[in-house]
N, C-alpha and C positions, 0 to 999 in steps of 0.2 A: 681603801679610799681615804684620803689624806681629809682630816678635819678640819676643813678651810672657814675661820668664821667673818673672812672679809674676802670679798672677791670683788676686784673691779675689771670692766668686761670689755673689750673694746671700744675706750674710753679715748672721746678726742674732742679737744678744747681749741678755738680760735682766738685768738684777737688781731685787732689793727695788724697789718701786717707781716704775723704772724701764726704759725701752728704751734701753741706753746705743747701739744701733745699729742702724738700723732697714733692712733689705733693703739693703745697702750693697754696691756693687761697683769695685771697684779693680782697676787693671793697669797694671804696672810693665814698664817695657820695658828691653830689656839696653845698659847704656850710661848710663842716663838718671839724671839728677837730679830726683825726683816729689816735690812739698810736700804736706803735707798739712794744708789750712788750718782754721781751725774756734775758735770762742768756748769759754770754760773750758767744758767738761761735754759738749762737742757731740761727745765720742762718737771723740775721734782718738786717744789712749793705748790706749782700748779695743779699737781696732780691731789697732793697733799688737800687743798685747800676744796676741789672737788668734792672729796671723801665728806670733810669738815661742810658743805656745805656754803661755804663764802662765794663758791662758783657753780652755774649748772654747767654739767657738759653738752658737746652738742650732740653728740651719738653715744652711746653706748651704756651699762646696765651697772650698780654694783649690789650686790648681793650680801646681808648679813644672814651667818648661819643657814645657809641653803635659801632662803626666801628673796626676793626682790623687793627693796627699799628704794625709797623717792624721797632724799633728803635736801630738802628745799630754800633749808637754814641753820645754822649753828644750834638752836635750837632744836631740831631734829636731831641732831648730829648727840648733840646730850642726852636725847630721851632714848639713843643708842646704844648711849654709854662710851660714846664716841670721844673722849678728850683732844686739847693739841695746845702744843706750847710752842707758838709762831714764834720764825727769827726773830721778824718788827713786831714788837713790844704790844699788845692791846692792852695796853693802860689806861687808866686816867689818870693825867699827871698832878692834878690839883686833889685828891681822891688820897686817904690814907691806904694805905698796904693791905690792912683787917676790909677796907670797903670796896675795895679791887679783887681783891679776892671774893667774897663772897656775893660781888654784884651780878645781878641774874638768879641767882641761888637764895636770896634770904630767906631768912626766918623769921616770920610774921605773926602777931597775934593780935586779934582784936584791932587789925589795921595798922597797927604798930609792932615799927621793927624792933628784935630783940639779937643785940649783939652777946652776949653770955657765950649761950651756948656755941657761937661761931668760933668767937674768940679761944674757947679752950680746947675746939678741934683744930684751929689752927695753929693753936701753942704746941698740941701733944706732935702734929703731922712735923711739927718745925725739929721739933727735940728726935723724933723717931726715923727721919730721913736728914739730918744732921743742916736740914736747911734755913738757919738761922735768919731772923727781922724782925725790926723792929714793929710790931701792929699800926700803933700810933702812927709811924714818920711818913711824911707826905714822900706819894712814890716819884712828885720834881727833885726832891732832895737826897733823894738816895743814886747810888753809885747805881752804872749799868750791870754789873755784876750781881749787884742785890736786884733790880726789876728781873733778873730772868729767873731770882728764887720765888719771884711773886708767882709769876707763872706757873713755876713746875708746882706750886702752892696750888694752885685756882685749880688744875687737870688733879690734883692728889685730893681737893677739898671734894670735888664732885663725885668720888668713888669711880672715876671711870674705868673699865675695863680693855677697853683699847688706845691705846695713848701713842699718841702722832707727837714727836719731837724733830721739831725742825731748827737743825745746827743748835739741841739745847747744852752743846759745851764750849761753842765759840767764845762766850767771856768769861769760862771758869778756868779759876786756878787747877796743874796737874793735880794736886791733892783733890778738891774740886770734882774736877773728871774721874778718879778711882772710885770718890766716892760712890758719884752717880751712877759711873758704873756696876757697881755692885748692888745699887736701888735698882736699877733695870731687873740685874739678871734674879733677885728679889722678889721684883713682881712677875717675872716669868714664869718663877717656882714656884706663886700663886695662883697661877692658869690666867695673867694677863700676856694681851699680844700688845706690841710693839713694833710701830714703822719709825724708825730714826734714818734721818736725814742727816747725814755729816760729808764733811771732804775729806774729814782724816783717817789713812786706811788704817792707820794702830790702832785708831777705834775699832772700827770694825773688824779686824781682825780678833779684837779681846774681847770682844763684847756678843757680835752677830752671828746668828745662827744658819741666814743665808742672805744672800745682796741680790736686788737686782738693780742694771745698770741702764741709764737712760742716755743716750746721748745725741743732741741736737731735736727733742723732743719724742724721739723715736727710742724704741722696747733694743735696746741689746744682748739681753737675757737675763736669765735668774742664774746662779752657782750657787753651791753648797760654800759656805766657807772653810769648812774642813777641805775640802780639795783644791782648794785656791791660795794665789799668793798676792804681794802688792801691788808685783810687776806686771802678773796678768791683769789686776783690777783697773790697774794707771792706764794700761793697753786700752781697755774694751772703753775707758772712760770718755780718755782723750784722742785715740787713735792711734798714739804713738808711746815710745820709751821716752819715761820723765825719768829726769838725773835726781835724784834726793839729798844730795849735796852740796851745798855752795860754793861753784870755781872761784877765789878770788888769793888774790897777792895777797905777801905782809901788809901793812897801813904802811904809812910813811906821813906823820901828821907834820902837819907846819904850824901858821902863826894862831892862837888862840881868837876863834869865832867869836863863842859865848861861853861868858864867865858870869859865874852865876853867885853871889858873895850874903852868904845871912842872912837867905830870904826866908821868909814867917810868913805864911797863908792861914787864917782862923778857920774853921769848919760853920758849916751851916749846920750842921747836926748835934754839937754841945757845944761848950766853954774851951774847951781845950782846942790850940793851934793842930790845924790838919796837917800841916807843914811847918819843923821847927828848923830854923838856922839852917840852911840845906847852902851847902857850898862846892861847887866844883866848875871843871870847865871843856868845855869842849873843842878842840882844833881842828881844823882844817885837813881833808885825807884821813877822818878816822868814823867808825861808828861807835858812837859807847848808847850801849843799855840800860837804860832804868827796870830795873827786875824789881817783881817782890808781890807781896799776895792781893789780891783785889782789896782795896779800901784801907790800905796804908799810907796813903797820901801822893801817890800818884796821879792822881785824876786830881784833884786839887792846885799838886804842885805846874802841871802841866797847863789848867786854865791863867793862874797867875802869869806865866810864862807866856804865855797866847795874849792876855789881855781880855779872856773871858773874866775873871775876878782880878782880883785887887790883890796886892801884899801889903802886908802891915807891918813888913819890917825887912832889910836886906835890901839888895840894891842887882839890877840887871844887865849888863852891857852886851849888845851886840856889835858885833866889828867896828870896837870901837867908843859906840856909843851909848850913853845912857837911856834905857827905853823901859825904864819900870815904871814908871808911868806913862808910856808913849799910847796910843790909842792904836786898835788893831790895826786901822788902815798903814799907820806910819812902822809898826814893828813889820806889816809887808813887804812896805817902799823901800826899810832898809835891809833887807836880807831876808826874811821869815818865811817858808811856805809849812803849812801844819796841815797835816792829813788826822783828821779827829775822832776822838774814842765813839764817838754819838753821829754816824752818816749824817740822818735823818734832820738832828736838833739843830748841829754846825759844820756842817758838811754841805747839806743841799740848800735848796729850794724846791721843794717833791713836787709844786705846781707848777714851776717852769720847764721851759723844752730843756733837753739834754744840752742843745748850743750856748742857753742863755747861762745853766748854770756852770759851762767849760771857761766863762770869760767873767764870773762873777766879779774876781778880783784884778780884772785887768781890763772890765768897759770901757774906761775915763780913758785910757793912756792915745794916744793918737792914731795908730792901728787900726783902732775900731771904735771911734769916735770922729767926727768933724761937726764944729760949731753946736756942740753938745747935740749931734743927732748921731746913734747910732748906724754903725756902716755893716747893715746885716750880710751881705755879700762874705764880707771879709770874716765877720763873726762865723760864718758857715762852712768857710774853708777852713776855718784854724779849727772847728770842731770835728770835721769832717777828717779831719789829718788826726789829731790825735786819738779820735775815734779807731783807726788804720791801724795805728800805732801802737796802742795798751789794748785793743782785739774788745772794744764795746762794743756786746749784742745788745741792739734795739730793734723792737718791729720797724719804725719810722725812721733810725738815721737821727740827725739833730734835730726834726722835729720830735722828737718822743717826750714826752711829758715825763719826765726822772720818777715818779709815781707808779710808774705803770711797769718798771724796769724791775729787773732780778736785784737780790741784793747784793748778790756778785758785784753783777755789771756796775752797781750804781758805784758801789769801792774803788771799781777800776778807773771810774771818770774820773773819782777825786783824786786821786795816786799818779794817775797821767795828768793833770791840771796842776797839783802843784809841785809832782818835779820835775813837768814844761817849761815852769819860771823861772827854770834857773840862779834860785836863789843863793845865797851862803849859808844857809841853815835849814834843815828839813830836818822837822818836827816829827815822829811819823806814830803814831800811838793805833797799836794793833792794824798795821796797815794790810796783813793779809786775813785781818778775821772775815771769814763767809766766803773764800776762795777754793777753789780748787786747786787740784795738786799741779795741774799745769801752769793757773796764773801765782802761786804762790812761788813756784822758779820762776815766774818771769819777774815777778816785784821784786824778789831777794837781788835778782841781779840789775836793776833800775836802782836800787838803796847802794851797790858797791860800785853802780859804774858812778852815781852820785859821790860817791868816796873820792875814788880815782878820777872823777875830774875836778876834784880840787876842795870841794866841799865837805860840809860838817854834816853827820847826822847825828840826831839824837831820837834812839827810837824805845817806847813804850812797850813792853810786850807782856803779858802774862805764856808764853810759849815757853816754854825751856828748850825745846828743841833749837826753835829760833834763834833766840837770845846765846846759845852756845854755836851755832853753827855761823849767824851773819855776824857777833859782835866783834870788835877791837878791844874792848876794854866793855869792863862792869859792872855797874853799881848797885847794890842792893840797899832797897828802900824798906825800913821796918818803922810804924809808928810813927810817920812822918818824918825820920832822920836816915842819914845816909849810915851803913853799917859795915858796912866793907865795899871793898873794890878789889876785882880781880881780871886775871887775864884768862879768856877762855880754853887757851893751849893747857894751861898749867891748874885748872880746876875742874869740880866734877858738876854732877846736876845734885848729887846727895851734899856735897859742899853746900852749895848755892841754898839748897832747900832748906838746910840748917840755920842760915842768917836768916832766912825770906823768914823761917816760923821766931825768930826774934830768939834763938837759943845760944846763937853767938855774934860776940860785935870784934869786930878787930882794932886794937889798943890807939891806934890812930886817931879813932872814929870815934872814943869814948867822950870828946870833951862835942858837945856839938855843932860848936861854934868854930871847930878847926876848919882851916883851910887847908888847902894841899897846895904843899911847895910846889914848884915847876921842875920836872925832874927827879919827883922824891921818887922813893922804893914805892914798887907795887908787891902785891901780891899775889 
């Protein structure tokens, strides 16, 4: 008889409009590493978040260790020894790192809390699972890469025994992801169980011990992974054969987009520029990559560039024109669409409908405005269309509250909204994190037809897969400075991973303040 110490039983959840999980059954066995596979919407957060208690279900039983449990709230869910390190962040963002983590957990004496002893299990767990933060830094100030170490911090601080990770590699570096993979299979050989939720089959394939696959909220089965491969997992996922390859022509750039000349971004985290001298340019028909390790100035350098922060030195043109100071709206109007590293923060509006947030940046224009009254009709149809278009599951359609939406889905609204606009520069910073393996071939190839019709992209990725497969050109960001550029025909991932850990700079790149000729040698 198989030692099952989680079992969920004919488990089905509704909401608006939808069956986010339809007679679903799961069992988790003590020791094991269980994936839990499935397209944006198909019903695995849901499921997840059940277990966790965030949701009741409407029918059906889950079982700890042979007995039936009534888990009514996260708190139960703890006194199960239940952990879970959600995609969307449970933060407090005003809240340091040390007080986020141990919130709900303290250590109290005589009515007064006592950090000590917190603090130096959260230093030893930081040093011993290689998940470095700062205790003190406010978790607004820190990089999304650092809140998801807070996370896997808060489920390691609690001792739990079962640990629900949902998509928890979506914003780590590949070194990143080895590591934690080898923390999984770690705790496994400790007699912890594990439900990881990912879209990447290389995960699961290195990591899982068996999958099971849900698709369109419905049970498609459990397999061993030893007897499985990608292609049958991408089958049972999506229905169909996903190509894992990117089809796309040479580039053929033309006239320069954006040029970007000696820009200096400070840090909110020390004294030191998070961005120093950063110069390069981008044209027309090509994609170049900004690569390089989470909190190298990436997120930094990309707000300055957006017009979420400010530079304090350097200067910005888009087609043409000077817009380093311009105001978000105007770096829009002249060219800009940015798909952003944070959905949730500069992405959405999570309380509005799906409609309202598809037209965020295009109410005013005539379309879907007259005599400053919105023309909801028209708003409906354009939602509804590109709803069609980029394959957005919602229970309601444009009515849906973006809240209530998968994280998938919600990515896909912003990814079809703003390369709908047809702008001359698409900004795209992790634009297939929390996708599946189907919509990440449909974005890869939305980012080349954006190429090939005429357009610039400049996309953000911590992927190396990505970054080698959809790029034109490459630039690797180390310490806030540009440190080489390569062509991805002619380089490797171990190349790449060498600049990214700051171990080589190419002689070009040494003075920081260089610019690149038009036409110089690549590498």
């Amino acid at each position: 008889m198989d030692d099952y110490v989680i079992e969920m039983l004919h488990i089905t959840k509704t909401f608006p409009g939808i069956k986010a999980n339809d007679d679903i059954t799961l069992q988790l066995r003590r020791g094991e590493i269980h994936a839990l596979l499935g397209e944006n919407g198909a019903g695995k957060s849901t499921l997840m978040s059940v277990l966790f208690g965030l949701y009741q279900p409407d029918s059906g039983e889950i079982h700890k260790d042979g007995k039936l449990v009534k888990i009514n709230n996260p708190n139960d869910a703890n006194a199960l020894h239940i952990g879970m390190v959600h995609q969307h962040f449970k933060l407090v963002e005003v809240f340091s790192v040390l007080d986020n983590i141990i919130l709900g957990a303290e250590d109290t004496k005589f009515g007064l809390l006592h950090k000590e002893e917190a603090r130096k299990k959260v230093e030893m767990l930081s040093r011993r699972y290689n998940l470095m933060v700062d205790p003190d830094a406010l978790v607004e100030d820190i990089s999304v890469g650092m809140q998801q170490r807070v996370e896997i911090l808060k489920m390691l601080y609690r001792d739990n025994e079962i640990l629900i990770l949902d998509e928890p590699t979506a914003v780590l570096t590949p070194q990143e992801i080895e590591e934690l993979i080898q923390i999984m299979k770690g705790f496994a050989a400790e007699g912890k169980s594990i439900l990881f939720i990912t879209h990447k089959l290389n995960e699961i394939m290195a990591v899982a011990d068996r999958c099971t696959v849900l698709r369109k909220g419905k049970y498609m089965g459990t397999v061993d992974i030893k007897d499985t491969t990608k292609e049958e997992l991408s089958r049972m996922m999506v229905g169909r054969d996903v190509s894992f390859t990117v089809d796309k022509k040479a580039s053929e750039p033309g006239e320069t987009v954006l040029s970007v000349r000696n820009v200096t971004v400070p840090s909110k985290l020390h004294n030191n520029n998070a961005v120093k001298n950063v110069s390069f340019d981008v044209r027309a028909g090509e994609i170049v990559c900004l690569a390089g390790i989470e909190g190298n100035g990436q997120t930094e350098f990309v707000q300055a560039l957006t017009g979420l922060e400010k530079t304090s030195g350097g200067s910005i043109t888009l087609c043409g024109k000077d817009i380093t100071h311009a105001t978000i709206r105007k770096r829009a109007l002249t060219g800009m669409s940015h798909v952003p590293e944070d959905r949730h923060k500069h992405g959405l509006v999570l309380d509005y409908t799906l409609e309202e947030n598809m037209v965020l940046q295009r109410y005013f224009e005539p379309e879907f405005q007259k005599f400053g009254f919105i023309r909801k009709k028209k708003v409906r149809s354009y939602a509804q269309n590109l709803i069609e278009r980029f394959d957005v599951r919602s229970g309601q359609g444009p009515l849906t509250i973006v809240r209530a939406m998968s994280g998938g889905n919600q990515q896909k609204a912003i990814v079809g909204r703003e390369i709908d606009r047809g702008t001359s520069l698409l900004v795209a910073v992790q634009p297939t994190r929390g996708l599946d393996v189907g919509a990440i071939e449909y974005i890869h190839k939305q980012l080349v037809d954006v190429r090939d019709g005429g357009g610039a992209v400049l996309l953000v990725s911590l992927e190396l897969e990505e970054v080698m497969s959809v790029s034109d050109r490459i630039l690797v960001m180390y310490e806030g400075e540009i440190v080489g550029e390569f062509d991805p025909k002619q380089t490797t991932v171990q190349e790449l991973g060498l600049y990214m850990a700051g171990a080589r700079k190419q002689p070009q790149f040494a003075d920081a303040a260089y610019i690149k000729k038009e036409g110089g040698d690549r590498q």
